[in-house]
N, C-alpha and C positions, 0 to 999 in steps of 0.2 A: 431257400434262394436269397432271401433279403441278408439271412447270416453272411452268407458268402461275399453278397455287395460292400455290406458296410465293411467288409475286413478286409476288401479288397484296395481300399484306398491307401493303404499305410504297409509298412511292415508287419509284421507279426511273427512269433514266438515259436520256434519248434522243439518238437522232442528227439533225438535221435536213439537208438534203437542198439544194442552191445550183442555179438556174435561172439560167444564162447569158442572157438575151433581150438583144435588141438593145440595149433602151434603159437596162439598168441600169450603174450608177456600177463604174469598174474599182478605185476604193479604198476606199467606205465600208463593204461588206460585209466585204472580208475584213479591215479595221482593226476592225470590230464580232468577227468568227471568228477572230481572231489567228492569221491567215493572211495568207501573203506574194500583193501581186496577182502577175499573171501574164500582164497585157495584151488579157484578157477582162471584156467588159462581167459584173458581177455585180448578177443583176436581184432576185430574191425568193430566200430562205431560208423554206424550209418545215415545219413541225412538226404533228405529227397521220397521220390515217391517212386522206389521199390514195389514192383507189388509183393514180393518179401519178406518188406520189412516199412511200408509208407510210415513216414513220420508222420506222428499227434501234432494237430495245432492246441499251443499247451492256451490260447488264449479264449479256445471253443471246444469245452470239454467237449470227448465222442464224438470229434468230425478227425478225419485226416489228411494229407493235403493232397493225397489223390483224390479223395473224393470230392473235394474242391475246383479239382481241374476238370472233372467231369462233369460238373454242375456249369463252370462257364469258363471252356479250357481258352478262350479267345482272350478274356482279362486276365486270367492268371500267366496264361503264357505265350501274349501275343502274334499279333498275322505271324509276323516269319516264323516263327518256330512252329506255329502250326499247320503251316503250310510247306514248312521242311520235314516234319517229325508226328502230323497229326495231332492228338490230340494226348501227349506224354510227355514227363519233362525228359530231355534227351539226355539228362548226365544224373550221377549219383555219386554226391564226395563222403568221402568216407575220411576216420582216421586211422591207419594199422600199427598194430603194436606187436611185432613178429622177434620173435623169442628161439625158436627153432623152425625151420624149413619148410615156405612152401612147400606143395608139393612142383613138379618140374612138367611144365602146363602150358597150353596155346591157346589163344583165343581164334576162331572163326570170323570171316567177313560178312556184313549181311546177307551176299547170296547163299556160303555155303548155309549161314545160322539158319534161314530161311528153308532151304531144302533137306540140312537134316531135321529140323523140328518136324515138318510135314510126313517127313519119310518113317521117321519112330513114330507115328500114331495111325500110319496109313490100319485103316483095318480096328482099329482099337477105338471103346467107347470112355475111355481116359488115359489121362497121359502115364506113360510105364513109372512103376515106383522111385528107381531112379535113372532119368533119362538123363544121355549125354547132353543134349541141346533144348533148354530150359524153356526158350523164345524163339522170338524170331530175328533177334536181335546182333548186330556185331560187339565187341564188348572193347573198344579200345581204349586205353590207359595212359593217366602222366602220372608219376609220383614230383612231391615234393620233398626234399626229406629234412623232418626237424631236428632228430640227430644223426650223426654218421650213421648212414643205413647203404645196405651191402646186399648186391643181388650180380646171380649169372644170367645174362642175358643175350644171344642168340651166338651163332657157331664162330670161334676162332677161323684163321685163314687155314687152311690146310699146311702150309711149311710151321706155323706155330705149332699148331696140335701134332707135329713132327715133335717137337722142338720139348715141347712142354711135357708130351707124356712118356715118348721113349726111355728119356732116363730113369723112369718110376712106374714103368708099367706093366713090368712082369713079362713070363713068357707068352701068358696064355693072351695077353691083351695086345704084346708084341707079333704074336700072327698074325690076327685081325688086323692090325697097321699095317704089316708086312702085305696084305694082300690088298688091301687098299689104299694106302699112301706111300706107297714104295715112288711111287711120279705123282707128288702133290698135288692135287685137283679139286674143286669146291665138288663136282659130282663124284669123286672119290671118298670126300668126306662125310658126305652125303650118305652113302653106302655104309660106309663104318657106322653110324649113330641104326641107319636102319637094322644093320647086323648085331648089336649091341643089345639094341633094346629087345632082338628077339631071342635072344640067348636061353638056352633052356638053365634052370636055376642052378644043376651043378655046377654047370660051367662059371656062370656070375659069381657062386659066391666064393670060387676058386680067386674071379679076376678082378671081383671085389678085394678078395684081402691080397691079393700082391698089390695092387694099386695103393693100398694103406699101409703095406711094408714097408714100398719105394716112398711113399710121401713122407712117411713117418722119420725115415733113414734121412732123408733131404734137412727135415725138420730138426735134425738133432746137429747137422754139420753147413749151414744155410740159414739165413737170416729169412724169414718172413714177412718182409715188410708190408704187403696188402692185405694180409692173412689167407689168399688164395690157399695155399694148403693145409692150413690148419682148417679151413671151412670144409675141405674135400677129405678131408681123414674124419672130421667128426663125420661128416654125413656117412662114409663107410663101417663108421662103428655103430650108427644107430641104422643104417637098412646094408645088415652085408649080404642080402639077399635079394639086390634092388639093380637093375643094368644102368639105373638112371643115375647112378653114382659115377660111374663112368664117362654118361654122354654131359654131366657137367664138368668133369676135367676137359672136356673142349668144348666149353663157352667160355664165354669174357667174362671176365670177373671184372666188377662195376663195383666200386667205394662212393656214393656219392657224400659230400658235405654237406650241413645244414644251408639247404637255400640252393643246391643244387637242383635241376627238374630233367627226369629221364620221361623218354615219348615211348609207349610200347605199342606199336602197333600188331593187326591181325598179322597170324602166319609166324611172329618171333617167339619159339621157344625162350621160356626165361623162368627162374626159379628165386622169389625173393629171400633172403637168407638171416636177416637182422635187422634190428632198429626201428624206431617210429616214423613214420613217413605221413602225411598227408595223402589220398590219392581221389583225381576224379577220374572217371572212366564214365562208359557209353554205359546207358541202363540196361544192362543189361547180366545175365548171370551163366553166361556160356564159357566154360574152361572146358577142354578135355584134359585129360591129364594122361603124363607117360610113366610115374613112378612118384617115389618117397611120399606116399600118402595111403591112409586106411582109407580110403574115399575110392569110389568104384575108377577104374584104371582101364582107359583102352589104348593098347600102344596102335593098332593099325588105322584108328582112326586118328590119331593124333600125326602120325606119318603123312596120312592123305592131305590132311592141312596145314602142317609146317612149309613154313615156306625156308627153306636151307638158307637163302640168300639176304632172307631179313635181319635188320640190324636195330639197334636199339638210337635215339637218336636225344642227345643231349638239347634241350630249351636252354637258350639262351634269354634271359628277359630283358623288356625294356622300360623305361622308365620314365612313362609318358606325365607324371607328377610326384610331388614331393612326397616321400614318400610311400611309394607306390614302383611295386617289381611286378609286372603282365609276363604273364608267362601264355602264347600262342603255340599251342603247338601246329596250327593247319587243319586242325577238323572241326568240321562243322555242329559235333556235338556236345563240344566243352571248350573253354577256357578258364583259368584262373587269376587272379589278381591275390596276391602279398600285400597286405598294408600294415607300415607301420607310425605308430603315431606318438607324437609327442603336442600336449597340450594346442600347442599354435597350429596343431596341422588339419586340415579339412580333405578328404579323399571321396570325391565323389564315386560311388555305383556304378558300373555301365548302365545308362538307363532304356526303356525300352524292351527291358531283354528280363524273363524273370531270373533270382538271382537268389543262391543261400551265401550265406556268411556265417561263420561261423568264430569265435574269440580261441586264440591259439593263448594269447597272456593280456594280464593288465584288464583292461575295462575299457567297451567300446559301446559310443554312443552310435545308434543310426538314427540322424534328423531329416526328417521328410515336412515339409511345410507347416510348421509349428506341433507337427508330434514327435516324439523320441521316446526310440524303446535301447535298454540299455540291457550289453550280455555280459557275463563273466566268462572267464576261462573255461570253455568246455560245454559253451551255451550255443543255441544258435537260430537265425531269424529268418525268413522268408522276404524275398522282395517281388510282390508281383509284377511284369510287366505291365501292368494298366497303372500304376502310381504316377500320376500325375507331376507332383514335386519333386524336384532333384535329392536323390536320397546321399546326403553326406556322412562320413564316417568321421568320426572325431574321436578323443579321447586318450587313453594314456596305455597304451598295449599293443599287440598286434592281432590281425583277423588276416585269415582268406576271405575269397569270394570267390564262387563258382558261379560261371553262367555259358550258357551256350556263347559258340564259336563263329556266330553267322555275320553279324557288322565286321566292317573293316577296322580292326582294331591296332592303336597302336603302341 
């Protein structure tokens, strides 16, 4: 306990934690980690307290910083938040480095997360090998993205998904439409994804490869300017066996630019497709998923929780000092802060609130009442709620900052 006090006054130092998955990039993460690759896909970098993945405090060998919160969750992470979220930090920022295709996946809201966790173990003296619902937890998300990174995220309008796939969709895909979008309707469209995804496999990989014939043919006489169909032809060259090939030709195709921030809430089907992004989400580790993944796959439960009508929601940020892009998205288990810094510039912490940081470039100093711990690129630090001094960011580079969403921020 006395460890815990004395570390509890300042900053301190964390480890974060590299998830090999299939589909992450073998060189952006460890060129971000100043790490040699190794011939391993490197998918997300993890920070926060997962239980997971809890990051090491690198400053108290063999402690980690859950375990910290559970020794005195009141200093580490404040009344509100413990009296919002208990006795957990409520966000976990990560960095992704996605190289090839999520899989095409929904997150749950805390009730449903709540009642399916409960419902997979009714009867069971451990949790099933691999359950669909992890926790108890909702799992919502913002990306930020450091380079042009590229994701489908929830259903086109019905006259689009007319519009967009008819001329590339083949016969067998042209029925399905025919019997459901002949009179464009959101519950019409609705139907086609439901019918789609439950497609017996002949048929998919029939209406798999006309939908890569039509796109491919488009591709050879059509400019590509978003890369929307070059994304939707590869994904049908690598799963032609997949229906979820299809229910992404009607979603949105979303490009954002470096320093763009997409909001994904429960219920929005989305599938991220390329590039490194930043992202904080709810701690939590609930996807179901509906295809393009070796990962256990349930499309009926992913149906019951899709919300059709959910949409992805662009952050706009603001820029309450120099230096300094807030990105809010309206929930109360995250926010993030962009700082960038040049020599002359000081960027205070939300304070009050516990908070990671992490160094995206350059060298950042964080000063808290004559201590300073300083990160490089790909480092990253702990700010507890009970820090007494204004913790200021200085230095020559740039950092996020993740902290819960509960003060009125501007």
């Amino acid at each position: 306990m006395n460890v815990a006090r004395g570390m509890l006054e300042a900053p301190f130092r964390l480890a974060g934690t590299v998830q090999h998955y299939e589909w992450g990039d073998q060189r952006l993460l460890p060129d971000f980690l100043g790490q040699q690759p190794d011939g391993r896909p490197w998918a997300e970098w993890w920070v926060g307290a997962h239980p997971q993945a809890p990051s090491p405090v690198l400053t108290a060998p063999g402690t980690r910083l859950d375990q910290l919160i559970r020794r005195d969750p009141l200093a580490v992470l404040g009344g509100p938040v413990c009296d919002q979220f208990g006795a957990r930090l409520p966000f976990l920022l990560k960095v992704l480095a996605v190289a090839r295709p999520l899989s095409l996946q929904v997150h749950p809201t805390d009730e449903q997360a709540s009642a399916g966790f409960h419902f997979e173990r009714q009867g069971l003296e451990s949790a099933p090998a691999e359950p669909l619902y992890a926790d108890e937890w909702a799992k919502p998300e913002m990306l930020l993205a450091v380079t042009q990174f590229e994701a489908f995220a929830g259903l086109v309008t019905p006259e689009q998904a007319w519009d967009r796939l008819a001329p590339c969709a083949g016969p067998t895909l042209s029925a399905l439409m025919a019997r459901h979008l002949d009179e464009p309707t959101p519950s019409g469209l609705a139907r086609l994804v439901n019918d789609l995804l439950r497609l017996d496999e002949d048929v998919v990989r029939l209406a798999v490869a006309e939908l890569s014939d039509g796109m491919r043919a488009q591709l050879a006489t059509e400019p590509d300017e978003t890369g929307r169909r070059t994304t939707i032809a590869r994904l049908a060259a690598e799963f032609p066996a997949d229906p979820a090939v299809a229910v992404v030709a009607l979603m949105r195709h979303v490009v954002l630019a470096p320093g763009d921030a997409l909001a994904v809430p429960a219920g929005l089907l989305h599938c991220y497709t390329r590039g490194l992004a930043v992202e904080i989400q709810g701690t939590s580790n609930n996807t179901l998923r509906a295809g393009l993944t070796t990962k256990r796959v349930d499309v009926e439960e992913v149906l019951r929780i899709v919300d059709p009508n959910a949409s992805p929601r662009h952050v706009t940020p603001t820029q309450p000092n120099v230096g300094l892009r807030r990105y809010v998205p309206g929930l109360p288990a995250f926010a993030l802060d962009a700082v960038d810094l040049v020599p002359s510039t000081r960027v205070p912490v939300p304070p009050g609130l516990p908070a990671v940081v992490v160094t995206m470039r350059g060298t950042v100093d964080l000063d808290a009442g004559g201590t300073s711990t300083q990160l490089r690129r790909g480092e990253a630090a702990f700010v507890p709620a009970s820090v007494c001094a204004s913790v200021l960011l200085s230095g020559e580079g740039q950092a996020v900052v993740g902290y819960p969403g509960l003060a009125p921020l501007g």
